[in-house]
ZAMARGU-4260 file (C-alpha; in steps of 0.2 Angstrom, whole numbers, plus 5000, padded with zeros to 4 digits):
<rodrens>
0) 5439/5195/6150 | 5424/5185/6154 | 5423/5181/6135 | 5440/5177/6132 | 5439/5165/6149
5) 5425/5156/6140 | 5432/5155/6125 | 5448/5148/6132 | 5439/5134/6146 | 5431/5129/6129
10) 5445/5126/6122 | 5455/5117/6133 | 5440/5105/6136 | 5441/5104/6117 | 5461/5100/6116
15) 5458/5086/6131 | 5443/5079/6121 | 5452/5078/6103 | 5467/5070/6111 | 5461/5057/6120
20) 5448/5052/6105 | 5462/5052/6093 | 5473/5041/6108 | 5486/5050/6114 | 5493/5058/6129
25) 5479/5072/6135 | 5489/5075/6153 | 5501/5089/6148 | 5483/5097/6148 | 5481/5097/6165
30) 5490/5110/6174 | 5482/5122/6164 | 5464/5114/6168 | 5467/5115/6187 | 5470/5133/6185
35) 5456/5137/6177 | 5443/5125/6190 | 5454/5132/6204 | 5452/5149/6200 | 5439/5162/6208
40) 5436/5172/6192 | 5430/5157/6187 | 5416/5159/6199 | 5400/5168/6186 | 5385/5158/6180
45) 5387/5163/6161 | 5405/5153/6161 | 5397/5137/6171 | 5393/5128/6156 | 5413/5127/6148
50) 5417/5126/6169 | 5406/5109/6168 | 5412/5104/6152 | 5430/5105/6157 | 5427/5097/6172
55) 5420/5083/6162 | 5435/5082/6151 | 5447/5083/6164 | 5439/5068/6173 | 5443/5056/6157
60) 5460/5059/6161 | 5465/5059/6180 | 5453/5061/6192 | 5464/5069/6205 | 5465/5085/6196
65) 5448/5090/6200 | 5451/5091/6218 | 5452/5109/6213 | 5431/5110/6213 | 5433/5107/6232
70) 5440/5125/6234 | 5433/5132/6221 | 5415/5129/6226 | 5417/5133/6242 | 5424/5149/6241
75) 5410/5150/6226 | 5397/5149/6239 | 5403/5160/6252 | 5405/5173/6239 | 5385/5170/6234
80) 5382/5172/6253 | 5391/5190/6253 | 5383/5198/6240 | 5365/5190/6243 | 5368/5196/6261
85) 5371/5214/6251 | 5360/5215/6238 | 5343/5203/6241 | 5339/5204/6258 | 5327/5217/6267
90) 5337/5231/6278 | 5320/5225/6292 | 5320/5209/6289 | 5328/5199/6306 | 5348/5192/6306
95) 5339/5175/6309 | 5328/5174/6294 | 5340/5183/6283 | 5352/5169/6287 | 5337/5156/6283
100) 5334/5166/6265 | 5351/5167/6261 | 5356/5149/6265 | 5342/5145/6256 | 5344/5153/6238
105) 5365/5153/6239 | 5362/5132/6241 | 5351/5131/6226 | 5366/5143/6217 | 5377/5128/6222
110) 5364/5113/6217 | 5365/5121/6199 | 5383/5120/6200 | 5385/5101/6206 | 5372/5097/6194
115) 5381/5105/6179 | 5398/5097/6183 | 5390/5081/6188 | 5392/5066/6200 | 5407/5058/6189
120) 5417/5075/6189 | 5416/5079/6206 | 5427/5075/6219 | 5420/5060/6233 | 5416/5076/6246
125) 5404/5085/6232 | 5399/5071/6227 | 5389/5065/6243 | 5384/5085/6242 | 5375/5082/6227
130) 5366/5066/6234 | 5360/5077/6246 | 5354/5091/6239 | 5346/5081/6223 | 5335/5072/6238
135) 5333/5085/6246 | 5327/5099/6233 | 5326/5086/6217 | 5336/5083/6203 | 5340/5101/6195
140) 5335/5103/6176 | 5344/5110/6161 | 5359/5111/6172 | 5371/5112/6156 | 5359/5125/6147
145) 5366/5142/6146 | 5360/5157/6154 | 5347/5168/6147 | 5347/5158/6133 | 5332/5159/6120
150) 5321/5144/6114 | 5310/5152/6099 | 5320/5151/6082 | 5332/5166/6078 | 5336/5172/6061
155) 5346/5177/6048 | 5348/5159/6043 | 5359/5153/6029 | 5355/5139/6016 | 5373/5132/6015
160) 5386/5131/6028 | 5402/5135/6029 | 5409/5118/6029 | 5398/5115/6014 | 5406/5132/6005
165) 5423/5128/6011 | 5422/5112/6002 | 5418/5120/5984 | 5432/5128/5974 | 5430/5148/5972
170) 5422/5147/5956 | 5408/5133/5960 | 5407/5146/5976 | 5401/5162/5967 | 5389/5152/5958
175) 5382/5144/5972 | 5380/5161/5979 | 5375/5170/5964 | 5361/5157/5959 | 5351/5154/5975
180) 5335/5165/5976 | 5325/5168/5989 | 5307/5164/5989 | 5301/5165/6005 | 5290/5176/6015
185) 5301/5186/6024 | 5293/5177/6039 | 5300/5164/6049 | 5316/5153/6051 | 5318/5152/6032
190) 5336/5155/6022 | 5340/5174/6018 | 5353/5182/6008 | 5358/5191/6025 | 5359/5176/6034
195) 5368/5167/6020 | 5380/5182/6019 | 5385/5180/6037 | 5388/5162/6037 | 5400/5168/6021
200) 5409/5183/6031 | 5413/5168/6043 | 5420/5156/6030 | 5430/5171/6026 | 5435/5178/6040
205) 5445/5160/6044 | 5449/5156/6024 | 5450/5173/6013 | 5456/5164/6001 | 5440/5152/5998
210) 5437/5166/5984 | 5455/5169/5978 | 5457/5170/5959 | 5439/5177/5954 | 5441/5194/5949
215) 5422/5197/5942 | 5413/5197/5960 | 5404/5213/5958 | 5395/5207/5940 | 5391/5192/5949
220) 5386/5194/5966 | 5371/5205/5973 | 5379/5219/5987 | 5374/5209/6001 | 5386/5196/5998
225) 5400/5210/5993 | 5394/5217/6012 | 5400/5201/6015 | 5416/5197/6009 | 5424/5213/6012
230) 5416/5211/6030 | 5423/5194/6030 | 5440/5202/6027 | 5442/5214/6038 | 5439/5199/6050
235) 5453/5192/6043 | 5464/5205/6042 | 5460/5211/6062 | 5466/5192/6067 | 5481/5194/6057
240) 5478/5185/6043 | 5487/5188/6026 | 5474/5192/6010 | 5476/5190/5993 | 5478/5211/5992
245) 5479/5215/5974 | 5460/5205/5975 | 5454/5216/5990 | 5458/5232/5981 | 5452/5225/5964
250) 5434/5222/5976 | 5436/5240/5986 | 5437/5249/5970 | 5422/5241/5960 | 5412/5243/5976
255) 5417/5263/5978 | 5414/5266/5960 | 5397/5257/5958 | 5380/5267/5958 | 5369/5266/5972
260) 5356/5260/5964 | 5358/5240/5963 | 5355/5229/5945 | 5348/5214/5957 | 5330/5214/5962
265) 5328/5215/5981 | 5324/5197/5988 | 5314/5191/6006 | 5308/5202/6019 | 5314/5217/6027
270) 5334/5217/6031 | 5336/5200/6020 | 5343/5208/6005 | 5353/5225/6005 | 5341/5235/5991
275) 5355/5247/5986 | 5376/5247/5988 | 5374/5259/6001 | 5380/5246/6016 | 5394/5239/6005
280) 5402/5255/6000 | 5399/5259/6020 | 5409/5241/6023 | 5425/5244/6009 | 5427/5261/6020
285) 5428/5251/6034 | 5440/5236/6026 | 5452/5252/6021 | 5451/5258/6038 | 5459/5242/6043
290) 5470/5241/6030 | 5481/5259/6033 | 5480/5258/6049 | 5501/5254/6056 | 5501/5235/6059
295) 5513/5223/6072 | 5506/5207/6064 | 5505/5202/6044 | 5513/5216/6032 | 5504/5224/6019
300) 5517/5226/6002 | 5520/5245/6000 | 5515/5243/5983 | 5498/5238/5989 | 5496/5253/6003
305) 5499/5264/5989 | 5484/5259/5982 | 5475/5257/5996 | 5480/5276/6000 | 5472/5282/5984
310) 5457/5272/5984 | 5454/5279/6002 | 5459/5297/5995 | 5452/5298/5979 | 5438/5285/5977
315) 5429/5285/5995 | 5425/5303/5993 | 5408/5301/5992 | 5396/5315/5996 | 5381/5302/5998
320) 5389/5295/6014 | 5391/5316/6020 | 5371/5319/6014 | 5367/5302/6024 | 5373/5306/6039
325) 5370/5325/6041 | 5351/5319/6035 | 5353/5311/6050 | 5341/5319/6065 | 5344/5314/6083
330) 5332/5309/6095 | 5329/5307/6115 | 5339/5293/6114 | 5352/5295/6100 | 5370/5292/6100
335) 5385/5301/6109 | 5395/5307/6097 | 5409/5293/6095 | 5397/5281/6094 | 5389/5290/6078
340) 5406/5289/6071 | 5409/5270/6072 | 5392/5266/6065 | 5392/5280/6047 | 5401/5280/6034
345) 5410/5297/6032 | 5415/5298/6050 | 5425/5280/6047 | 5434/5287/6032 | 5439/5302/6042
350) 5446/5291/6054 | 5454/5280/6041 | 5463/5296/6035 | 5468/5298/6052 | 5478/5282/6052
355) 5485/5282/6035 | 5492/5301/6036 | 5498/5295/6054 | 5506/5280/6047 | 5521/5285/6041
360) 5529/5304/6043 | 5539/5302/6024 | 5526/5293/6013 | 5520/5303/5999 | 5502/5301/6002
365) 5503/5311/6019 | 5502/5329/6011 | 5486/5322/6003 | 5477/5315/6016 | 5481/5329/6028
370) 5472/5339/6015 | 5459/5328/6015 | 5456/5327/6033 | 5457/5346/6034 | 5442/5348/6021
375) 5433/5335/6031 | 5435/5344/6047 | 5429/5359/6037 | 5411/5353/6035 | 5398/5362/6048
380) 5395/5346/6057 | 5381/5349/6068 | 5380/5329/6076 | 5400/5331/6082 | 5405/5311/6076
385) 5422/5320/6067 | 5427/5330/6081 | 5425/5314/6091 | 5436/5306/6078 | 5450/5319/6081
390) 5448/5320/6098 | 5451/5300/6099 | 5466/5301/6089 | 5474/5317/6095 | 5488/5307/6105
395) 5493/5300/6088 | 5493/5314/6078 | 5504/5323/6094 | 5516/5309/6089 | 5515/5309/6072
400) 5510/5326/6066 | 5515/5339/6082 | 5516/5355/6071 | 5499/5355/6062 | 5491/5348/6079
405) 5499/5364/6085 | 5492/5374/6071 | 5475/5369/6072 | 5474/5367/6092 | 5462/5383/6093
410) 5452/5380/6078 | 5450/5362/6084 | 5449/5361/6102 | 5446/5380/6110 | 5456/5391/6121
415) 5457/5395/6140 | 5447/5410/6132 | 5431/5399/6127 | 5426/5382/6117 | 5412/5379/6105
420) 5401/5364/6106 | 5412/5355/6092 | 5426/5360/6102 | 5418/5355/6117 | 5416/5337/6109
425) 5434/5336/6102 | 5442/5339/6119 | 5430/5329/6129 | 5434/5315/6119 | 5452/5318/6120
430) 5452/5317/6139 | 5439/5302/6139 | 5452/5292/6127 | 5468/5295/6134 | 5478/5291/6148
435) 5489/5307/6156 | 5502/5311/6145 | 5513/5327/6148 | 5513/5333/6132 | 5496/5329/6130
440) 5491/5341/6145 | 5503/5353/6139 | 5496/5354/6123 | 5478/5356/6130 | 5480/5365/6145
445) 5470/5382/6138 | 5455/5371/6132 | 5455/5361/6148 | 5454/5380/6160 | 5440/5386/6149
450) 5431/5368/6150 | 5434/5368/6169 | 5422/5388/6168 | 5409/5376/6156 | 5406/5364/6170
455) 5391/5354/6172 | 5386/5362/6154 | 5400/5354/6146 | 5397/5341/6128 | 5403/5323/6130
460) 5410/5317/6115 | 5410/5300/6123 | 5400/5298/6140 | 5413/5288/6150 | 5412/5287/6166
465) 5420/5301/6175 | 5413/5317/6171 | 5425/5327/6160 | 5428/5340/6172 | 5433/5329/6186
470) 5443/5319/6172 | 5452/5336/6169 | 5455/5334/6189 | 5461/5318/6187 | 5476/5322/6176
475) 5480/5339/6186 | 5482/5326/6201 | 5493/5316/6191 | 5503/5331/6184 | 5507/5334/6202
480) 5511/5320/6209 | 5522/5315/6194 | 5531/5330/6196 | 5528/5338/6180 | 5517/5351/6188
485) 5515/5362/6204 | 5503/5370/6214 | 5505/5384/6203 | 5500/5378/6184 | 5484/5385/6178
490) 5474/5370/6178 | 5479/5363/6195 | 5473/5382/6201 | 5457/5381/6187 | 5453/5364/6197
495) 5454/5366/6213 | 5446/5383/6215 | 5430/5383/6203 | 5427/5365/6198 | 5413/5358/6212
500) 5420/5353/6230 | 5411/5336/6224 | 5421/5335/6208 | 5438/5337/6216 | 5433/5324/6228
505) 5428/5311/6217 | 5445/5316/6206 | 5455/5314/6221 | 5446/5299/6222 | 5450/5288/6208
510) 5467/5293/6209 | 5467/5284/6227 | 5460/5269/6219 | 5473/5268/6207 | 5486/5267/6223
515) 5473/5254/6229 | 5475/5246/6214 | 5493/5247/6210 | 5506/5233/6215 | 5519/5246/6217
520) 5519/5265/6220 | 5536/5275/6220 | 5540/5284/6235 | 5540/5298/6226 | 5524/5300/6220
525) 5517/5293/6236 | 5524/5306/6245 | 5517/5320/6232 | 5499/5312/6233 | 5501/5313/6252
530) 5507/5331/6252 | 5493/5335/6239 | 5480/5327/6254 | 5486/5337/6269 | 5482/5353/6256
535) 5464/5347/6255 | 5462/5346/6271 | 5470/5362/6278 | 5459/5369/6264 | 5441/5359/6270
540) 5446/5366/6288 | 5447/5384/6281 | 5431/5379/6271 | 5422/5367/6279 | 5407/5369/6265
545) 5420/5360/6255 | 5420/5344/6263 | 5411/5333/6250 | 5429/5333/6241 | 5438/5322/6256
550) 5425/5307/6250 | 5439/5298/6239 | 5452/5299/6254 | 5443/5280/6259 | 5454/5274/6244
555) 5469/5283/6252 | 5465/5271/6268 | 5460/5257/6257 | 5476/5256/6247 | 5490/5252/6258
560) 5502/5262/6250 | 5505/5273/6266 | 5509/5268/6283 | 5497/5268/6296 | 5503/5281/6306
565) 5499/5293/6290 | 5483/5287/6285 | 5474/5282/6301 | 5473/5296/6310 | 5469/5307/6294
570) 5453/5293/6291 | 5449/5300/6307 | 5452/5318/6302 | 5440/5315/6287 | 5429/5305/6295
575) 5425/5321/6307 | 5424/5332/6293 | 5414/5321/6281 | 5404/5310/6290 | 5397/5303/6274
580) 5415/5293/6270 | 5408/5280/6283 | 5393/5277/6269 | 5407/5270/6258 | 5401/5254/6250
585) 5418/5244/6251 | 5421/5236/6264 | 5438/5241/6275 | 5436/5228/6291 | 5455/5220/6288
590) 5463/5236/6285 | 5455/5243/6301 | 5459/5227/6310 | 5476/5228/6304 | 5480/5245/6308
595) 5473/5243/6327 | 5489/5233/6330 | 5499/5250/6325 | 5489/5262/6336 | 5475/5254/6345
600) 5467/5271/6351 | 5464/5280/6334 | 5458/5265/6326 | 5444/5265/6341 | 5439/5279/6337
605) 5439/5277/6317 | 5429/5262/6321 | 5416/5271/6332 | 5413/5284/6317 | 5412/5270/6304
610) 5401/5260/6312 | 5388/5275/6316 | 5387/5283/6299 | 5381/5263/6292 | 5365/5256/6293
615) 5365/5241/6305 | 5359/5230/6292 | 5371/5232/6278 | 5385/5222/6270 | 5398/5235/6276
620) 5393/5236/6297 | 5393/5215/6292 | 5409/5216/6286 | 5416/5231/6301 | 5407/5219/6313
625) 5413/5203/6307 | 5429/5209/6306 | 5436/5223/6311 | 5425/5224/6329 | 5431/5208/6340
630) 5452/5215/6335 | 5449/5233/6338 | 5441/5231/6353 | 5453/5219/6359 | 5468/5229/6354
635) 5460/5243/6362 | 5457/5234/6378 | 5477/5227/6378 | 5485/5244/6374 | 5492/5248/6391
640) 5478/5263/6392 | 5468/5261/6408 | 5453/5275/6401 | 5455/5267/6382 | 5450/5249/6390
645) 5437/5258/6399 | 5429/5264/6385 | 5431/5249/6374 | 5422/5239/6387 | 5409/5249/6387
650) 5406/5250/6368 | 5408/5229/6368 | 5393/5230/6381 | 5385/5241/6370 | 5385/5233/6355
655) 5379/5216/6362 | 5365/5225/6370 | 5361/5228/6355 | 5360/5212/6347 | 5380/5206/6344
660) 5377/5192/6355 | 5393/5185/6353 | 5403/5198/6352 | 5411/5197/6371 | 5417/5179/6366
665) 5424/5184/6350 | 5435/5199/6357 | 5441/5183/6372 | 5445/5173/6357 | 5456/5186/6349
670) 5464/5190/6370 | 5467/5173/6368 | 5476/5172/6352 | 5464/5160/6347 | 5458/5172/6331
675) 5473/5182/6323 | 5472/5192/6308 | 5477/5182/6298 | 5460/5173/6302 | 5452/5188/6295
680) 5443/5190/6277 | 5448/5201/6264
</rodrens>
């Protein structure tokens, strides 16, 4: 998302800038300028060069519309502030000179800022700011130079660019490219092959037509460049772009058919030159994976998937790419299984028979690349990357192919009674790739149970980040509280009685976040979820060893998707059975402060027990102190309960004692209505 923010800041700037050069109107722009300078995602260094630059551009055309940057900046530096408060200052260093510290580096934060925008894009108040800081701290330098950005010289370079290709007609195009040699050193920023052939894979990945009528490419042009163009393509084909096809397959084929060995003498240093038409055979899988997969944008003739079909059936079976990557030998720091399978060349075209027998349940190819897939999955393969393949496309072969999935569900993924390490990998995958689906938790219930005995032991086709059992947990929560399940299904049971108290508490947990992060929540399934969490905790109170799995019921609180007089008094509850909930990271001050208005007492008494399981100096007792404290307490001291005002008295007194200083004029501003929630932060 950040890149795609980037890229579209960029080019708004760039719309505003080519319309007023060519002089015409540039203010339609606008609105969708001051959305992007007013908007808090907007708020991360690596986007504060096209932030400045479209500030710039914006300035050329009304100044008013930058009034935006007022906001934007200070809520840009109050966010600096929170997280320096968090992350940079020492738990025993003292409030006064933390406050000094972080004053101090979240102003030179916003200096770099001011100083990238400049004095002539800023509005009159940021301005003056600017003034003031460039005297005070000096003027900033390399305000508009990116972050992290590297000075030495980089390589692969070309030696022609693409406007200088696109400019030559296809033929003058392959000679260019056919009669350049390199005769450098292999050292420094000279012109490759390799860097040549990027710059081509660009040129074509915007024009795949610059090479349209030239049907000899593989007697002309060494494999780098063929690397290229069918790299090139698929570039094309993924941004919807319509290729000349009858030319691709004419390429593909050549390429598939060819020896390894190459007819052109290897050129530069190491990785300027492919020395064999290993990588390109690797990279016409790859185009065929693109082209068979089921499309929404440009349509491929059928005519030309039928060829597509065979080549990938017939003339990709290549027992090279099988002996390269079972030659393969892992090391301390190899590849997870999936990754292995994006990066080798028979795992792709596994997965590129995958798609074309998925796309279409009457084509005539499918009977043939079923049987191919089968004979692939046949092969003893000891890294896993197919298994990861079927495991990532096991909801579309549900869908497309629900009998043989069926057929081959032990063989390929285990049973309640046991799973092999492939197996293992297959279903692991699975579970990491997909969302809950009924049919899919149907389908592999038995594999799930038996995983749920592996445990901690279990092999990660893809190492997301829940652990597979508590993603098992994850979807037996959601089978509940969809209704599709009950208490009694084998996997809710497998779960919650031998997966790790932990395990089911951080399942139950990133359920409670989706509530927190869900802007609507049937009542239904609310109601399951909370019926599912009174179960946990009559079953921590008959097993209080168990407590560790009511750490995700913060996220319960957190969420807003119950009332009040539900979650409260069951925070509390937890709270007293797992006093390590109060070491949660995210803060809850509003929600507390909130919820004191409903029933003043129990949140008291939640804030007592949150605010003694935190260390003093941490952004979260900031947060409970800042804002939740002053409101409960008041609310506490309001509620009509003579022995409740007492005590909330005494813990006001307390806590200034202990260095809240202000604390008793803060709860007066609240008794006085002077501070209301909705003064409070988020």
């Amino acid at each position: 998302m950040q890149l795609l923010r980037k890229i579209a800041m960029f080019a708004v700037a760039e719309a505003i800038r080519q319309r007023i050069d060519a002089g015409t109107d540039a203010r339609y722009l606008l609105g969708v300028a001051e959305r992007f300078l007013g908007d808090e995602a907007s708020d991360n260094d690596h986007l504060r060069v096209e932030y400045a630059e479209l500030a710039q551009a914006v300035a050329t055309v009304d100044s008013s519309a930058l009034n935006v940057i007022n906001k934007f900046i200070a809520y840009a530096h109050a966010e600096d502030r929170r997280w320096m408060r968090e992350r940079l200052v020492d738990p025993d260093t003292p409030e006064e000179e933390a406050e000094v510290q972080i004053q101090e580096r979240a102003d030179r934060y916003k200096h770099r800022w001011l100083s990238a925008i400049g004095a002539d894009a800023l509005p009159p108040q940021l301005r003056t700011e600017l003034a003031a800081l460039d005297a005070r701290n000096g003027t900033v330098e390399g305000a508009l130079t990116p972050s992290g950005m590297i000075t030495s010289w980089t390589g692969p370079n070309p030696y022609s660019t693409q406007d200088e290709m696109a400019a030559m007609s296809p033929t003058e195009l392959v000679a260019h490219l056919a009669s350049w040699q390199d005769t450098g050193d292999g050292w420094g920023p000279e012109p490759s092959h390799e860097g040549q052939g990027r710059e081509l894979a660009g040129l074509l990945t915007t024009n795949p037509h610059a090479l349209a009528g030239v049907t000899d490419l593989i007697e002309q042009l060494r494999p780098t460049y063929l690397r290229a163009i069918l790299q090139g393509w698929e570039a094309a084909l993924k941004a919807d772009i319509e290729l000349d096809w009858s030319q691709v397959a004419a390429l593909i084929r050549d390429v598939l058919a060819h020896e390894d060995e190459s007819p052109f003498p290897v050129e530069g240093g190491t990785m300027d030159d492919d020395k064999n038409f290993r990588w390109a055979k690797k990279a016409a899988v790859g185009l065929l994976e693109e082209l068979v997969k089921k499309r929404d944008g440009v349509a491929i003739p059928d005519h030309s998937v039928a060829q597509f079909a065979k080549l990938l059936i017939d003339d990709a079976d290549d027992d090279d790419a099988w002996a390269e990557y079972d030659a393969y030998e892992v090391g301390d720091n190899s590849w997870d299984p999936l990754t292995m399978s994006l990066n080798w060349q028979w795992p792709s075209r596994l997965r590129a028979l995958i798609y074309l027998a998925t796309r279409s349940k009457q084509a005539p190819w499918k009977p043939s690349a079923m049987a191919a897939i089968e004979r692939e999955l046949a092969r003893d393969d000891r890294h896993g990357a197919g298994r990861a393949v079927l495991g990532e496309n096991t909801g579309r072969l549900l869908v497309d192919s629900p009998e043989w999935l069926k057929d081959h569900l032990e063989e390929f993924f285990g049973s309640e009674h046991g799973l092999s390490v492939q197996q293992q990998i297959a279903l692991t995958t699975a579970l990491a790739m997909h969302y809950y689906h009924r049919d899919l938790y149907d389908l592999l219930s038995g594999p799930m149970i038996a995983a749920i005995d592996v445990g901690a032991a279990l092999v990660r086709g893809w190492p997301s980040e829940s652990n597979p059992v508590q993603r098992i947990g994850e979807w037996a929560v959601d089978a509940l509280i969809y209704g599709h399940k009950t208490a009694d299904d084998p996997v809710v049971q497998a779960f919650f009685t031998a997966a790790d108290a932990k395990i089911r508490g951080e399942a139950l947990g990133v359920i409670a976040w989706s509530f927190f992060r869900a802007s609507h929540v049937d009542d239904e399934i609310r109601d399951r979820f909370g019926d599912l969490w009174d179960e946990r905790f009559q079953h921590v109170k008959d097993h209080p060893e168990d407590h560790e799995e009511l750490m995700g019921f913060y996220w319960t609180a957190k969420g807003d998707k119950f009332p009040v007089q539900w979650w409260l008094p069951r925070l509390r509850e937890a709270l007293e059975l797992e006093p390590a909930i109060a070491t949660e990271r995210y803060m809850i001050g509003k929600d507390l402060a909130q919820a004191s208005t409903v029933d003043p007492a129990t949140a008291f008494a939640v804030l007592k027990l949150l605010l003694n399981g935190r260390s003093a100096g941490g952004m979260v007792s900031y947060d409970l102190t800042r804002n939740a404290v002053p409101v409960v307490i008041a609310n506490a001291m309001t509620a009509g309960d003579t022995a409740l005002k007492s005590a909330a008295e005494a813990y006001m007194n307390d806590l200034g004692a202990k260095g809240n200083l202000e604390l008793e004029a803060e709860v007066q501003a609240v008794l006085d209505g002077a501070v209301t929630i909705a003064d409070i932060d988020d």
